[in-house]
VOKEDO-667826 format. One line per field, with one value per residue: chain; x, y, z of N, C-alpha, C in turn; residue in one letter. Coordinates in steps of 0.02 Angstrom, whole numbers, plus 32768, in hexadecimal, padded with zeros to 4 digits. Atoms other than C-alpha are relative to their C-alpha. Layout:
! residues N
kette	(A, ...) $
n.u	(X, ...) $
n.v	(Y, ...) $
n.w	(Z, ...) $
ca.u	(X, ...) $
ca.v	(Y, ...) $
ca.w	(Z, ...) $
c.u	(X, ...) $
c.v	(Y, ...) $
c.w	(Z, ...) $
rest	(A, ...) $
//
This chain:
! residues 98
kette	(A, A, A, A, A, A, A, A, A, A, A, A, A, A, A, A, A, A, A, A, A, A, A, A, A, A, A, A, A, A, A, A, A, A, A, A, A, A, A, A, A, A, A, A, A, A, A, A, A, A, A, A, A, A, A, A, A, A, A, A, A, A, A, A, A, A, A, A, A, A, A, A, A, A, A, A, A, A, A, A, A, A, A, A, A, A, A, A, A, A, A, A, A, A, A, A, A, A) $
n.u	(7FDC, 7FD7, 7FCC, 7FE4, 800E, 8026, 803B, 8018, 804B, 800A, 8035, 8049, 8001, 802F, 7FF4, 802E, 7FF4, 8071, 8002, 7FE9, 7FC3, 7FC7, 7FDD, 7FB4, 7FDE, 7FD7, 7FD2, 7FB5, 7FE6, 8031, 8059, 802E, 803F, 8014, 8022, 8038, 8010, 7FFD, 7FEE, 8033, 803F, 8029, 8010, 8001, 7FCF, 7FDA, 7FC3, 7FE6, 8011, 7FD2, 7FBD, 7FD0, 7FE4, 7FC4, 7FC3, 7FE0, 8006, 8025, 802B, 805D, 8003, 8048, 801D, 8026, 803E, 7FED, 801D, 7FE8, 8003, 7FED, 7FC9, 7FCF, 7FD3, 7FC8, 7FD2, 7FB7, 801E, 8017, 8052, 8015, 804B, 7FFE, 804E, 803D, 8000, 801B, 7FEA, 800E, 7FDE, 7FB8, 7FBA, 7FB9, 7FCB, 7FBF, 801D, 8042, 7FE9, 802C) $
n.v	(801D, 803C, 8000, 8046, 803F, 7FF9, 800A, 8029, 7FFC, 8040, 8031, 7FF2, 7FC2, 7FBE, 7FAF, 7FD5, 7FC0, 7FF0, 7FA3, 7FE0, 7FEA, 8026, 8033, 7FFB, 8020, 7FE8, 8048, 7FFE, 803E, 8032, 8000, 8054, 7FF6, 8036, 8033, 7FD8, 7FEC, 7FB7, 7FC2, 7FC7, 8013, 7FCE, 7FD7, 7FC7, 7FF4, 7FF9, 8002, 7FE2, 7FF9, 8052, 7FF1, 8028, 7FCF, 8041, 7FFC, 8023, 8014, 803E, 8004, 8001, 8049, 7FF6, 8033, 8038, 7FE6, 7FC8, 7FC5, 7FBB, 7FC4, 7FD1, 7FCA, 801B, 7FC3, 8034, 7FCF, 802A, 8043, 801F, 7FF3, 802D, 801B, 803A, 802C, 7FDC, 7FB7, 7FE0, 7FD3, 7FBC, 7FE6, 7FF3, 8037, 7FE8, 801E, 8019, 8041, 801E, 8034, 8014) $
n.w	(8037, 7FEF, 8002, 7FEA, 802E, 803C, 7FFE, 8037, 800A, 8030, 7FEA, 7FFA, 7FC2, 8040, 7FF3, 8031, 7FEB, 7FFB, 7FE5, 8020, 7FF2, 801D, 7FDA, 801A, 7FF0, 7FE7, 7FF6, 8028, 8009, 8023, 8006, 8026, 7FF7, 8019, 7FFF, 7FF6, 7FAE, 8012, 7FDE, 8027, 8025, 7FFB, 8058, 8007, 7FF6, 7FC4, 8025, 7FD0, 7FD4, 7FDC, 8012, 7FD9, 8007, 8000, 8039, 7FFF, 8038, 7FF4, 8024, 7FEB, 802D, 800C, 8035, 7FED, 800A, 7FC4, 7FFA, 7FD8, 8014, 7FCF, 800B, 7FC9, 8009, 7FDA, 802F, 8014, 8004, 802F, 7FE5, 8017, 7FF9, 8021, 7FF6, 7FEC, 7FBA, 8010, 7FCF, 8028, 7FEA, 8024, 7FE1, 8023, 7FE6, 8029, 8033, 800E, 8029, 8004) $
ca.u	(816E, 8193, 8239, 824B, 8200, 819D, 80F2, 8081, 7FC2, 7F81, 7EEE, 7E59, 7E8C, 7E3D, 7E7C, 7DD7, 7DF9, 7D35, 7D31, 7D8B, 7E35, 7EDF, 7F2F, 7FF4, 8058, 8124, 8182, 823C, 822A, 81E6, 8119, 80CB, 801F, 7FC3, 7F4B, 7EA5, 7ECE, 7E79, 7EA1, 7E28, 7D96, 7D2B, 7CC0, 7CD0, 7D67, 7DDE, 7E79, 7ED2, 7E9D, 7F15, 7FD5, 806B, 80FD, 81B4, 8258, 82A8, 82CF, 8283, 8206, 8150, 80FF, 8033, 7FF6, 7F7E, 7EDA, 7F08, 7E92, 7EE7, 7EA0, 7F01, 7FB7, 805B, 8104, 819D, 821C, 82AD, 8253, 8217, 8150, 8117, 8067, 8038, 7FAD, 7F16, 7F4C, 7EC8, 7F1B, 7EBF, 7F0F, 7FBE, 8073, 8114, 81A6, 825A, 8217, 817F, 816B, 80D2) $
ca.v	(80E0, 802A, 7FFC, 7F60, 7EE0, 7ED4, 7F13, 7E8C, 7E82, 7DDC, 7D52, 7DC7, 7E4A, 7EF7, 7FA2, 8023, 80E1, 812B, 81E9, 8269, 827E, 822A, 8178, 8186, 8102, 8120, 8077, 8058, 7FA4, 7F22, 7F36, 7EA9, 7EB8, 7E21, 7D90, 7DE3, 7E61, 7F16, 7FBF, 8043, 7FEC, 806F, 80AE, 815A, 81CD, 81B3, 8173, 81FC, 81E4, 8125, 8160, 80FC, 816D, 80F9, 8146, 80B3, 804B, 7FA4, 7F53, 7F73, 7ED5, 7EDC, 7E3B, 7DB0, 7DFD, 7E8B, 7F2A, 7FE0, 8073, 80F8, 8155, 810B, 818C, 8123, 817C, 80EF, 805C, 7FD4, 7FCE, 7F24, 7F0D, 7E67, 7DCB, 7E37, 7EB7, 7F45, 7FDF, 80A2, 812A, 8180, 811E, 8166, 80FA, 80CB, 803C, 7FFD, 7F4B, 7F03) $
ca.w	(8260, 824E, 8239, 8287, 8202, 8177, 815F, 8120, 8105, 80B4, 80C8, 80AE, 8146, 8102, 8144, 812A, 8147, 819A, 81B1, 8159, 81AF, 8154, 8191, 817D, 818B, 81B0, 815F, 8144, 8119, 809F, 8074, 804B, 8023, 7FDC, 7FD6, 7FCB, 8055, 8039, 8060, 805C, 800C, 7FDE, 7F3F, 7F83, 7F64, 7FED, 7F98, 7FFB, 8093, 80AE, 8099, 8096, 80A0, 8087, 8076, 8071, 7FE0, 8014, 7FA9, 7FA1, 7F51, 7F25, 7EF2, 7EFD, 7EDA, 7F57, 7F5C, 7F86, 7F76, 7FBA, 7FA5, 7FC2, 7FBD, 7FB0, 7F31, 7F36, 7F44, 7ECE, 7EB4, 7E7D, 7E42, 7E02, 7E11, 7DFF, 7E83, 7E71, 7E99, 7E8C, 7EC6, 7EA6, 7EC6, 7EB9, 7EAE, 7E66, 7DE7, 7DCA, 7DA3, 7D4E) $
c.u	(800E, 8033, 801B, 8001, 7FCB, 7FBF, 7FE1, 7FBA, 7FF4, 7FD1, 7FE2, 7FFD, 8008, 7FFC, 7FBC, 8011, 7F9A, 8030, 8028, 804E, 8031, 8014, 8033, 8017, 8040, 8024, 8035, 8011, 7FD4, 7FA9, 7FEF, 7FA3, 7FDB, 7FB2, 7FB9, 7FF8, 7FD1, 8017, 7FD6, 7FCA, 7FCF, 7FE1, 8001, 8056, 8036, 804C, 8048, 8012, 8032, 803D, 8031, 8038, 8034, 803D, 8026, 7FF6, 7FF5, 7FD2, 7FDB, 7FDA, 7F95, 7FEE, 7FC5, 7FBE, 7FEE, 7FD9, 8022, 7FD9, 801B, 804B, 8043, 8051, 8037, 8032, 8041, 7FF0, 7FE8, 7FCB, 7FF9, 7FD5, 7FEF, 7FCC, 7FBF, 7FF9, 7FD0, 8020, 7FDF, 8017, 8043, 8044, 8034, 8032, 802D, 7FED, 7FD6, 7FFC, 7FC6, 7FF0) $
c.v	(7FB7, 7FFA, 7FC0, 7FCB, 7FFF, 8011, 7FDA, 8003, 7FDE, 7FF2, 8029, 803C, 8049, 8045, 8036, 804D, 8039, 8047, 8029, 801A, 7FC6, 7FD7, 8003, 7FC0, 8009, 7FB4, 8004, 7FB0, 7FE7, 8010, 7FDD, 8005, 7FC9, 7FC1, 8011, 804A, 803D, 8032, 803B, 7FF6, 802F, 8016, 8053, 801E, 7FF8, 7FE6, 802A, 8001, 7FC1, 8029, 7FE2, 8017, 7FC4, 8024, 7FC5, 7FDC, 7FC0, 8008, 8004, 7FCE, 8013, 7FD0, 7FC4, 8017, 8042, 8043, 8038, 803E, 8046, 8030, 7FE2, 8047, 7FDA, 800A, 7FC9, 7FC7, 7FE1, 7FF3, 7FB2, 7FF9, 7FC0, 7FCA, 800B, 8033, 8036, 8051, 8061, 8035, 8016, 7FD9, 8038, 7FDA, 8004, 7FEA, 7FFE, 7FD1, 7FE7, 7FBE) $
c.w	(800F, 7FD6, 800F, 7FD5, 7FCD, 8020, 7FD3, 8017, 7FCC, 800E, 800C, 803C, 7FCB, 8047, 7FDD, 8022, 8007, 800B, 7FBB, 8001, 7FE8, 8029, 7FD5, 801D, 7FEB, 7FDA, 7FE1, 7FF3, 7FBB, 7FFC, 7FC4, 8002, 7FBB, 801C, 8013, 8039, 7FD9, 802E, 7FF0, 7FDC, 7FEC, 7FC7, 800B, 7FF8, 8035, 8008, 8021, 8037, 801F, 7FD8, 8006, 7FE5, 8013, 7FE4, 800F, 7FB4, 7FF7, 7FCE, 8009, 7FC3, 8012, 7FDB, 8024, 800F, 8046, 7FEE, 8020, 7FDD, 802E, 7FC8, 801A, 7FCE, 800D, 7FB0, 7FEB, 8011, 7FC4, 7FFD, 7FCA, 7FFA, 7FC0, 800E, 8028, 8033, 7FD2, 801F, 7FD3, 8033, 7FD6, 8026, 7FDB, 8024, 7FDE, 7FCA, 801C, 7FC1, 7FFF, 8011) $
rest	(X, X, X, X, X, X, X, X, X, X, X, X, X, X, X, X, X, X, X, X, X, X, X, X, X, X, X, X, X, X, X, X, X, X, X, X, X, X, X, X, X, X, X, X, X, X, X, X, X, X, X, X, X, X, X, X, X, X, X, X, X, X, X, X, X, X, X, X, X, X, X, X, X, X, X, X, X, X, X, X, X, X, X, X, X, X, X, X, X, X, X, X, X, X, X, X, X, X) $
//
């Protein structure tokens, strides 16, 4: 779990999930995800397979031509998607702000 400080992923750095077994990630802070980064790049199903599991009620921010394809689980948080963020997959949050 991080806990200590924000997760951020910006400037073109690109998370890909190979194989078939689930990547979880554990965060109780801020997620920042922006400026071309991706996550999961993939034309095949796998949307599932990248997780980002948040009880906390920090913001999760998706912008700046940002690619996700995956799953994020964050129930009391605020979900921001905004300049061209591409996001496929399912989200569950508090709000959701276009």
């Amino acid at each position: 779990m991080v806990d200590s400080s924000d997760f951020k992923l910006d400037n073109n750095a690109n998370i890909t999930v190979n194989g078939n077994n689930p990547v979880k990630l554990y965060l109780n802070r801020n997620i920042l995800l922006s400026n071309n980064a991706k996550i999961n790049p993939t034309s095949n199903d796998k949307s599932s397979l990248f997780q980002i599991v948040s009880s906390s009620s920090q913001d999760i921010n998706l912008d700046n031509n940002m690619y996700f394809y995956g799953f994020i689980w964050a129930p009391l948080a605020e979900i921001t998607i905004v300049n061209n963020a591409e996001v496929y997959g399912a989200m569950v949050g508090k709000t959701f702000y276009p």
